[in-house]
Backbone as a printed PyTorch tensor [residue, N CA C, xyz], in Angstrom:
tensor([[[-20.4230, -22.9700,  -3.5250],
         [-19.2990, -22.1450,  -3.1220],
         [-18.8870, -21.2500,  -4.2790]],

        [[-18.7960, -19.8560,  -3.8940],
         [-18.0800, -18.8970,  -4.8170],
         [-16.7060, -18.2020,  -4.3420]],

        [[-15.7200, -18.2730,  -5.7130],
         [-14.7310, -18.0460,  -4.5960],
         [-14.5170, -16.9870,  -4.5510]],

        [[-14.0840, -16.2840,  -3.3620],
         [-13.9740, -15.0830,  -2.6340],
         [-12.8720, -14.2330,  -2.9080]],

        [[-11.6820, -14.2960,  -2.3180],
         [-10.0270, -13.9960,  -2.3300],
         [ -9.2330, -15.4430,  -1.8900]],

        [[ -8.0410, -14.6800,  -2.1710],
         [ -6.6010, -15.1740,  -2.1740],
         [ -5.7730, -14.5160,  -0.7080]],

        [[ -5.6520, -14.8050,   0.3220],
         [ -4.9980, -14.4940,   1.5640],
         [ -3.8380, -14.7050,   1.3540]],

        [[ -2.6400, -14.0490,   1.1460],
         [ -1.3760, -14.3220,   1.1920],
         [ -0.7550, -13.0570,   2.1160]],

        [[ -0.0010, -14.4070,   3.2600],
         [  0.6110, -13.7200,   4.6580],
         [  1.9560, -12.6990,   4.2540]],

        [[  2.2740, -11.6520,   4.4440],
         [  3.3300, -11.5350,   4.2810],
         [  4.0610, -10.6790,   5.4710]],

        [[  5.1800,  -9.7920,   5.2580],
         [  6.0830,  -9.0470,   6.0910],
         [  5.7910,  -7.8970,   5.8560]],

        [[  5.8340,  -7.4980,   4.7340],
         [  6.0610,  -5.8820,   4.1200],
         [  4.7220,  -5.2950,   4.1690]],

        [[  4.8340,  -4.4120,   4.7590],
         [  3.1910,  -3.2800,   5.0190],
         [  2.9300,  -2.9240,   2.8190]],

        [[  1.5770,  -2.8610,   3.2760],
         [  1.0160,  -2.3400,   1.3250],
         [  0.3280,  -1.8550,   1.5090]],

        [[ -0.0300,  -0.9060,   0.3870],
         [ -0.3840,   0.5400,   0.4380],
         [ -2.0680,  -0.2950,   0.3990]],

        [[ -2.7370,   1.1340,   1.1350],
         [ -3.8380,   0.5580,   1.4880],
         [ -4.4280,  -0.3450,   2.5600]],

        [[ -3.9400,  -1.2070,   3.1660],
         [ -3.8090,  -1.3790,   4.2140],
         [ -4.8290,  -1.2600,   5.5230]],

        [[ -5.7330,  -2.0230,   6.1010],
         [ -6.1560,  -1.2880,   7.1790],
         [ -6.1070,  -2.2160,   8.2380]],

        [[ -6.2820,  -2.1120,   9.3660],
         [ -5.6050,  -2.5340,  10.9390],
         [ -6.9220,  -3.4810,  11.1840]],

        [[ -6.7630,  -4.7290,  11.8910],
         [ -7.6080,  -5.4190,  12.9090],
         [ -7.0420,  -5.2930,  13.6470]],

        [[ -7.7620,  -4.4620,  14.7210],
         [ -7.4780,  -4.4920,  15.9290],
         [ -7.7600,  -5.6800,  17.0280]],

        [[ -8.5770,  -6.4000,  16.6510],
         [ -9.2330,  -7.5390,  17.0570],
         [ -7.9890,  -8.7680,  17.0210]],

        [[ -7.6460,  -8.6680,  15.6620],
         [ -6.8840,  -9.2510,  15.4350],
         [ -5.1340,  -9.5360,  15.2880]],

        [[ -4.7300,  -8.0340,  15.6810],
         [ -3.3710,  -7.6620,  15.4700],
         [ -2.8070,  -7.5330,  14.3660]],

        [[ -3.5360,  -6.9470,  13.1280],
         [ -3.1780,  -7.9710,  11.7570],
         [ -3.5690,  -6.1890,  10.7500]],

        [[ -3.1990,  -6.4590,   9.8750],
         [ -3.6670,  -5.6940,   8.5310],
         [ -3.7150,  -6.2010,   7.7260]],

        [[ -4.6870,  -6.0590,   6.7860],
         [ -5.1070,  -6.4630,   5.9140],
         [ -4.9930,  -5.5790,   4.2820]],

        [[ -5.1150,  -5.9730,   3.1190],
         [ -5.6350,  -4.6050,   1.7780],
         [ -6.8310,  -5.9200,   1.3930]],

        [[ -7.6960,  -4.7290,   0.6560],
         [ -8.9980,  -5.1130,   0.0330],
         [ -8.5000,  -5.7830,  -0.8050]],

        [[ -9.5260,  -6.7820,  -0.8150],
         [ -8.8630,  -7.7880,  -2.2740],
         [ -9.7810,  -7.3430,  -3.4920]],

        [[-10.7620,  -6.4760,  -3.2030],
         [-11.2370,  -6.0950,  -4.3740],
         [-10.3940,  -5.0820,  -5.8100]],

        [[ -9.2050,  -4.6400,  -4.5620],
         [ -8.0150,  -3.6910,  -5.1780],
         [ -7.3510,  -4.2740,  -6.7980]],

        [[ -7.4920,  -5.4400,  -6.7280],
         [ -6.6640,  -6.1610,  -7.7040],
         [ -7.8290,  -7.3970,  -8.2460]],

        [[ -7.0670,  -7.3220,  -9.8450],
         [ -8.1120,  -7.8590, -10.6570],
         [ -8.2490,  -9.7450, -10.2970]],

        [[ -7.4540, -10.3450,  -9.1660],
         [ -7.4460, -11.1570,  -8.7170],
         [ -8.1230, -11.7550,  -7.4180]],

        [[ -7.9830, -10.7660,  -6.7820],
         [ -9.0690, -11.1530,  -5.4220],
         [ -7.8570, -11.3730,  -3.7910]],

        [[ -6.6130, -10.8540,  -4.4980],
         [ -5.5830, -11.3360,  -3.7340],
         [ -5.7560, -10.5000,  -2.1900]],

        [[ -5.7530, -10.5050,  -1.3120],
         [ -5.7780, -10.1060,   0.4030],
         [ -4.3350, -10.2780,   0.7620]],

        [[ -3.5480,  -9.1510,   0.8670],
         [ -2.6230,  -9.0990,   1.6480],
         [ -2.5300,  -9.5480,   2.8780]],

        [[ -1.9450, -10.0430,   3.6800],
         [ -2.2060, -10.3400,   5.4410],
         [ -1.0220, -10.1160,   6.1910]],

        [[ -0.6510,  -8.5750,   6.9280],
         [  0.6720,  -8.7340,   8.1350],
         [  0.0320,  -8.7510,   9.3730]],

        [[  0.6530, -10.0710,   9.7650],
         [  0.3800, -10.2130,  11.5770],
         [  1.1580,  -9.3210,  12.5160]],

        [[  0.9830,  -8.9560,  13.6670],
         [  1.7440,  -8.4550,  14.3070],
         [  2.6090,  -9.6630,  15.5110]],

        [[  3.3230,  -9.7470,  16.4170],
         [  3.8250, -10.7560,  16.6650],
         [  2.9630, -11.3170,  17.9670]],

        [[  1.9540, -10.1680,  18.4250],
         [  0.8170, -10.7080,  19.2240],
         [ -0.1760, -11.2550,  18.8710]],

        [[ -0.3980, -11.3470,  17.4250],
         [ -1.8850, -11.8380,  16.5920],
         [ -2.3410, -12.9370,  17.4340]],

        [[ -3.3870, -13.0820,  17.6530],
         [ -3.9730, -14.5440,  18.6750],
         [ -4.5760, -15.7280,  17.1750]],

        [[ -4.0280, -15.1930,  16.1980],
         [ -4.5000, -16.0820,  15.0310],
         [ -3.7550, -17.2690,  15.0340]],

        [[ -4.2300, -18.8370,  14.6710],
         [ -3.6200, -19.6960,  14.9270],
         [ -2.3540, -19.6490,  13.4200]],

        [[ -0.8820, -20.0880,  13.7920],
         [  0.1930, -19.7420,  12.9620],
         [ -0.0190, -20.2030,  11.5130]],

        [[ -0.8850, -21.5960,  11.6760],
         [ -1.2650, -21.7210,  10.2770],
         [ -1.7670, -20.9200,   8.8810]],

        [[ -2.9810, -19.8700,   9.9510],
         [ -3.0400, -18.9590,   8.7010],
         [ -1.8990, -17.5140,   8.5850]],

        [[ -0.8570, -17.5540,   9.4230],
         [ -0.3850, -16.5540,   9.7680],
         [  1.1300, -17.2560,   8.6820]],

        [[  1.0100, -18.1390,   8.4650],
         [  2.1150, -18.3970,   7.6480],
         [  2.0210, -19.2260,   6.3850]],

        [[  0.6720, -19.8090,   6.1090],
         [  0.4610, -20.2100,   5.2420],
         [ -0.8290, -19.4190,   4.1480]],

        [[ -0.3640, -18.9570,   2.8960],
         [ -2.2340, -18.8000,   2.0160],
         [ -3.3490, -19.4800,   1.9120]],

        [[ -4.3370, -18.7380,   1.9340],
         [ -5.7010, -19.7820,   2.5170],
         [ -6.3010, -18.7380,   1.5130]],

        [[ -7.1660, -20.1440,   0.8750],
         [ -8.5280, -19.4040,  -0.1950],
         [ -9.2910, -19.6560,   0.6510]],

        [[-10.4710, -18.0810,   0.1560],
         [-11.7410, -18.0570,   0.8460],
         [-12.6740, -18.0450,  -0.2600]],

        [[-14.0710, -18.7670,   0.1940],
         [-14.8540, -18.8010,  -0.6600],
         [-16.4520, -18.4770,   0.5910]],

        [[-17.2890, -18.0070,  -0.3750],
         [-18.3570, -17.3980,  -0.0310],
         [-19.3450, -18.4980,   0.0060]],

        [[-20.0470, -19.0810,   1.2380],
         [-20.7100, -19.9700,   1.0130],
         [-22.0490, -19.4400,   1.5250]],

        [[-23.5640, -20.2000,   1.1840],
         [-24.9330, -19.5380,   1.4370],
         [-25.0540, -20.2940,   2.7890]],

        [[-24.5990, -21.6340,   3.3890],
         [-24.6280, -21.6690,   4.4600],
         [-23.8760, -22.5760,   5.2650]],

        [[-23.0620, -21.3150,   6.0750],
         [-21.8860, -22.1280,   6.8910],
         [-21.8780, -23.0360,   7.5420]],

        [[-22.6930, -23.4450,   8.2660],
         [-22.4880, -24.7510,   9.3770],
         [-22.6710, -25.9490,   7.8750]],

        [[-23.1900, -25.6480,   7.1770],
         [-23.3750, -27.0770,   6.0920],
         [-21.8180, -27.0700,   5.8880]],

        [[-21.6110, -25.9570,   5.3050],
         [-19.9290, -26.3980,   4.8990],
         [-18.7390, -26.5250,   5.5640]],

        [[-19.1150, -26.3820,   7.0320],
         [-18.1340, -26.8680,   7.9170],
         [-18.1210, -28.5220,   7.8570]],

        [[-19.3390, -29.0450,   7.5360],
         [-19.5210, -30.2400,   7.8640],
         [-18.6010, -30.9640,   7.5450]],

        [[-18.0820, -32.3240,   8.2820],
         [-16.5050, -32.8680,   8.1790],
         [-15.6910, -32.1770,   7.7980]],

        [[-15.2770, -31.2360,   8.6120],
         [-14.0030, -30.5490,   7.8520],
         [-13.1990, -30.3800,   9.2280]],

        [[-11.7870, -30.3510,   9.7770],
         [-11.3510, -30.3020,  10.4700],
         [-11.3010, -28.5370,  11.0830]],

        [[-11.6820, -28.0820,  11.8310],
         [-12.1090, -26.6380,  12.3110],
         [-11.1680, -25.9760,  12.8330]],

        [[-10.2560, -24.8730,  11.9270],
         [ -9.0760, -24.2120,  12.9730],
         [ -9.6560, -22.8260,  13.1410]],

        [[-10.6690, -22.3500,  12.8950],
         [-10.9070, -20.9150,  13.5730],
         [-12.3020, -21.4150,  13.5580]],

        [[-13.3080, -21.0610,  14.7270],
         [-14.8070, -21.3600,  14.7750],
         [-15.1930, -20.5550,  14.0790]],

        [[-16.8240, -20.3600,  13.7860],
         [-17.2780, -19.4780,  13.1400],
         [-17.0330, -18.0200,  13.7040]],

        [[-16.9100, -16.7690,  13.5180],
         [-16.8090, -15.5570,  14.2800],
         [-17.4590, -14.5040,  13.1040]],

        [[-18.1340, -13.0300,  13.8240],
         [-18.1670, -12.1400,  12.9470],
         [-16.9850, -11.0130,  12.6520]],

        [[-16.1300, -11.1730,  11.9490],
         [-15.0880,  -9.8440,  12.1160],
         [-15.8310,  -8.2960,  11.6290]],

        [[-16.5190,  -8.4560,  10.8240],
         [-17.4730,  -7.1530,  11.0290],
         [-18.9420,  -7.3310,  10.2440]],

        [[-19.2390,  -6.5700,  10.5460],
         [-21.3220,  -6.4310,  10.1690],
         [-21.8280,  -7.2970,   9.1420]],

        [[-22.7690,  -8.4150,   9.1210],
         [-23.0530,  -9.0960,   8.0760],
         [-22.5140, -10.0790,   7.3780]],

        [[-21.2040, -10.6850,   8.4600],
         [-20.4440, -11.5110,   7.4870],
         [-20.2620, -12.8090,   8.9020]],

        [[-19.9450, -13.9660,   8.4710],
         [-19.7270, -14.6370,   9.6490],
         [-18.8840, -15.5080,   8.4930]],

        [[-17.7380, -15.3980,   9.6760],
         [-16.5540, -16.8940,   9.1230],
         [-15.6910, -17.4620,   9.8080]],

        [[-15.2870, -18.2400,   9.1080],
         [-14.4670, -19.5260,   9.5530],
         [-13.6940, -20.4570,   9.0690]],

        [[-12.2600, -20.8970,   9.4600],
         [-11.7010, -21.2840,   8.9160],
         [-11.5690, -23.3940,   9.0940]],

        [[-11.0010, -23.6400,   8.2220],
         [-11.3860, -24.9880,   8.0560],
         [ -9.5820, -25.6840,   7.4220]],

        [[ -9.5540, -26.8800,   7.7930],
         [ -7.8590, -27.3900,   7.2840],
         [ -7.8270, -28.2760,   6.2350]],

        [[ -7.4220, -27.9630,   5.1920],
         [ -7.7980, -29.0170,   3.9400],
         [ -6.6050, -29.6590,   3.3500]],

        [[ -6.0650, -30.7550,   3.5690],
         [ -4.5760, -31.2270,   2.8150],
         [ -3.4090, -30.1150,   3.5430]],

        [[ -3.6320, -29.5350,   5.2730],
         [ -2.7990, -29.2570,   5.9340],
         [ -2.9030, -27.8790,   5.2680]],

        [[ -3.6370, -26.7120,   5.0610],
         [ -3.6600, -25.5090,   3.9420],
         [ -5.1720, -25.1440,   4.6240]],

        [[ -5.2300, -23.7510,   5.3880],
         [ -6.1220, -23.1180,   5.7590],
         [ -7.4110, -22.8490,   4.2200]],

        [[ -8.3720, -22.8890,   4.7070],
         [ -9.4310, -22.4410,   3.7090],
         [-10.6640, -21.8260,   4.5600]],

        [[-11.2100, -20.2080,   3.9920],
         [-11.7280, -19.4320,   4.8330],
         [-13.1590, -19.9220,   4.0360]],

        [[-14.2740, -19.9630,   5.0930],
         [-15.5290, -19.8090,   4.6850],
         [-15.7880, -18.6460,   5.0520]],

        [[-17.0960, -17.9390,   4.2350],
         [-17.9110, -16.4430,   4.5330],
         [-19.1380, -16.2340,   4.2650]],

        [[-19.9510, -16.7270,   5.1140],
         [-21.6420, -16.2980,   4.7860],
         [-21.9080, -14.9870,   5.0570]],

        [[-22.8870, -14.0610,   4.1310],
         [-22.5960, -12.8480,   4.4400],
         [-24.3420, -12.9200,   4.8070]],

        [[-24.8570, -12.2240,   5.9240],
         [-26.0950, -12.3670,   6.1340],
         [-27.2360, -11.0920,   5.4560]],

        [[-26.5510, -10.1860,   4.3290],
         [-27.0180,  -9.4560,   3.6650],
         [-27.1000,  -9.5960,   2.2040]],

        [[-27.6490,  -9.5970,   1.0770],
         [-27.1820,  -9.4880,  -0.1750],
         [-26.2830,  -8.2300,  -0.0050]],

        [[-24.9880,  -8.6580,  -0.7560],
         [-24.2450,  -7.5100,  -1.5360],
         [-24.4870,  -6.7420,  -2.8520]],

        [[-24.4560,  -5.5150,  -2.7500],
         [-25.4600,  -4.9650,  -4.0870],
         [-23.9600,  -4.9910,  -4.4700]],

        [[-24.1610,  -4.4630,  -6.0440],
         [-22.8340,  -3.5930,  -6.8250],
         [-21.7860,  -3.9510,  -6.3010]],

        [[-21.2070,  -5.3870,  -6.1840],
         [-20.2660,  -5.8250,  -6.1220],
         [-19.3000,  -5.3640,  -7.4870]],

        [[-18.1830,  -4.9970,  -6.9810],
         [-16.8770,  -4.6980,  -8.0530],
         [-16.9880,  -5.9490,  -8.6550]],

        [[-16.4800,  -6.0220, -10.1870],
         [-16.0780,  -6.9900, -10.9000],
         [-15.3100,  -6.4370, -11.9020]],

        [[-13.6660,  -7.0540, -11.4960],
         [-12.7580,  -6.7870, -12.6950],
         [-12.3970,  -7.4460, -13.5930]]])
């Protein structure tokens, strides 16, 4: 496991910003900040379960997801939210934690 970002839910829209429509939600790149931090505003229709909608959840990048689901209690199944990436969320000590297999190498990944 490598870790990915920092998901923290909040209220206040941030600059940068872009819309799931899928999801009801906006998001900012966590590559923006030298931390990895992911903004997250739900809208009050989000079909996301409230856990991650009110609690921070680390994500980490794993090479293969169904292994690391293994015993783990499952609150979002695996899904693709866009091209090359498949994830899923998992409940650890009551605290969302995102898995992300990406089915491409990433070239020139940012590093701050």
């Amino acid at each position: 496991m490598k870790y990915h970002h920092l998901g923290i839910p909040t209220t206040t829209p941030k600059p940068g910003e872009e819309y799931l429509q899928e999801y009801k939600a906006y998001c900012t790149d966590h590559k923006s900040n030298p931390f990895g931090i992911q903004w997250m505003r739900y809208e009050a229709n989000c079909p996301l379960p409230d856990l991650v909608k009110t609690v921070p959840h680390i994500a980490f990048e794993v090479d293969d997801l169904a292994a690391a689901l293994e015993g783990h209690e499952i609150l979002i199944e695996p899904n693709s939210p866009s091209k090359g990436v498949i994830v899923a969320f998992v409940i650890c000590d009551g605290a969302p934690v995102e898995f992300l297999e990406f089915s491409e190498p990433r070239l020139c990944e940012k590093v701050n």
